[in-house]
C-alpha positions, 0 to 999 in steps of 0.5 A, a space after each residue: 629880099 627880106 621879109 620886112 622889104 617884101 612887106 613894103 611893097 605889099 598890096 594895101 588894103 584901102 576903100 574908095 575914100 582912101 583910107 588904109 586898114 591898119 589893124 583888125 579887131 576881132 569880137 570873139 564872143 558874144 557873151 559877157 559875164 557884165 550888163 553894162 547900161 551902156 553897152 553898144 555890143 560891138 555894133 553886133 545885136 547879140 539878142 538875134 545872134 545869141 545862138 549863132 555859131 562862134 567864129 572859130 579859132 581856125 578862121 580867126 587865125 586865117 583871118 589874121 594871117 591873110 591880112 598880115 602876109 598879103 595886106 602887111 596889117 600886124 596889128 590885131 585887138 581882141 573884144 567881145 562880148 567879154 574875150 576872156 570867157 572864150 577859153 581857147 584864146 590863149 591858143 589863138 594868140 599864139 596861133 598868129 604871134 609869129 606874123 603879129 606885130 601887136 596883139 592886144 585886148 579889150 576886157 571888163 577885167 573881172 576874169 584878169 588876175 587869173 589869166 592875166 600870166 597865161 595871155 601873157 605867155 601866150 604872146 599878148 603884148 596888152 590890155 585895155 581894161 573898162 573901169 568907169 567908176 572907182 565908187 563900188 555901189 556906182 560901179 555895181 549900178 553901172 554894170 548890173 552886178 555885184 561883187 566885181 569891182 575888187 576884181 577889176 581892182 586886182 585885175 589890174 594891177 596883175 596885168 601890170 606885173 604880168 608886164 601887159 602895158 601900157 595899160 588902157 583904162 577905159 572910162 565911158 563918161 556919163 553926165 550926172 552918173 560918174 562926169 564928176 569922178 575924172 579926178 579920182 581916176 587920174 589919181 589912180 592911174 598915177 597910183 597905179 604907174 608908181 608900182 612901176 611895170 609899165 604904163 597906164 594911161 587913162 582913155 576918157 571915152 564919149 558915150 555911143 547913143 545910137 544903139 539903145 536910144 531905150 537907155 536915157 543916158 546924157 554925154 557930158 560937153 566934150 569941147 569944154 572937158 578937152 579945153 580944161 585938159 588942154 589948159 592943164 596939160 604939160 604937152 598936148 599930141 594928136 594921134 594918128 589913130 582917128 586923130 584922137 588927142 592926148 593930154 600929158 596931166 600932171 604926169 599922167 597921160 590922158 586920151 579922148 574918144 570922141 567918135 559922135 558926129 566927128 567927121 575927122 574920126 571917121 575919115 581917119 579910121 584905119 580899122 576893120 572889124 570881124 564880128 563873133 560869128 564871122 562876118 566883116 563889118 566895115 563899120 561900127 554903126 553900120 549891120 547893113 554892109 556885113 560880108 561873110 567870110 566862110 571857109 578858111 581858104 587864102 582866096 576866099 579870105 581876100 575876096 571877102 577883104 576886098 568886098 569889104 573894102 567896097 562896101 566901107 564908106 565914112 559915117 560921119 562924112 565931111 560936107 563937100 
């Protein structure tokens, strides 16, 4: 029996409300050289968890490699904080390419143009890159920083020629703060796809209110921005992924994010994720339901995978 046959008939990982795991996401640190005013941390409070150790390169790899071999999962994102702060991730990623399918990125993109050739050597196959506005002062204002945006600019354009596509470009949309520059993107991104290398797509994404209700930030009307989309748009597909939609306008291909109260995203959800020092979160709304995973061992890995999956429970859950 070949390798791919012996997958098939592999054990899944699925909770009690039968949703399968797919993929993992990995926080790899809980840094970030940016200050977002809207930043969720992955779910992570990384003012508690600033001085926690790190989940090693060692344990990320295991992790991986569990959950490939024994749950048939191939796929895996890198987030953080900000991953490409963590120097060892090249090691990383090629540590589980051989039992990867898919490896993959969320980044700021200020560090990319220097590291972009290298990950991609390393075996990342591509990238998702936040860029929520295109103005410099509101990019600075939306981060708290400055002098990062001509970074991000040329940040992706070398994950384009260094071939990590297709390309995300994630835009956090924020009522009155930068609602009014979907236009512009969507004349970048087609700027961006005519230098050719491989495709980028744009990712309009709902803003995540529960983790810093401090911040006064409002969503712009998501059902009346699909409608526009939906109006415009040459095809229109739904993914199996969380059933997020697809918008292919004037060429260019549009996804929405809309997790808030979304009973459909919840019960499609096919991800887990492992936190930055270690410990599984079934949810990302949820720091009451961790597991810790704290040796490198195959069956310890699958006992904390199994906990989790009992542990795991939709949000968002549809009236009976």
């Amino acid at each position: 029996m070949g390798e791919r046959e012996a997958r098939g008939q592999m054990q899944r990982l699925v909770d009690s409300y039968g949703r399968e795991i797919r993929s993992l996401r990995f926080s790899v640190i809980n840094r970030c050289n940016l200050n977002c005013i809207y930043c969720h941390a992955e779910g992570e409070d990384w003012s508690e968890n600033r001085n926690a150790k790190l989940i090693s390169a060692e344990l990320i790899i295991a992790i991986a490699r569990v959950a490939s071999l024994h749950y048939s999962i191939r796929e895996v994102k890198f987030s953080g904080g900000e991953p490409l702060m963590r120097d060892d991730l090249p090691a990383i990623i090629e540590g589980m390419r051989e039992f990867m399918d898919d490896i993959s990125l969320t980044t700021n993109g200020t560090l990319l143009s220097t590291r972009a050739a290298e990950l991609a050597d390393s075996g990342l196959d591509r990238v998702n890159i936040s860029l929520d506005s295109l103005r410099e002062e509101r990019y600075d204002a939306i981060t708290r920083t400055r002098n990062n945006f001509r970074r991000v600019i040329e940040g992706i354009y070398t994950a384009i020629d260094a071939g990590l596509t297709p390309i995300k470009l994630n835009m956090v949309l924020m009522k009155g703060v930068n609602d009014d520059e979907i236009e512009d993107m969507i004349e970048f991104v087609r700027e961006c796809n005519a230098r050719g290398g491989g495709e980028v797509i744009l990712q309009l994404i709902e803003l995540i209110p529960y983790f810093n209700p401090s911040i006064h930030i409002c969503r712009p009307d998501f059902n009346k921005l699909e409608a526009e989309l939906r109006a415009r748009a040459s095809v229109v597909k739904t993914r199996r992924s969380q059933r997020r939609r697809k918008y292919l306008v004037d060429g260019v291909e549009i996804e929405v994010v809309h997790p808030i109260d979304n009973t459909e995203f919840c019960a499609n959800c096919s991800r887990l994720r492992i936190t930055s020092d270690g410990m599984i979160k079934p949810c990302l709304l949820r720091n009451d339901n961790l597991v810790p995973i704290t040796r490198v061992d195959e069956e310890h890995i699958i006992a904390r995978l199994n906990q989790a999956m009992r542990n795991r429970e939709p949000f968002f859950r549809r009236e009976a």
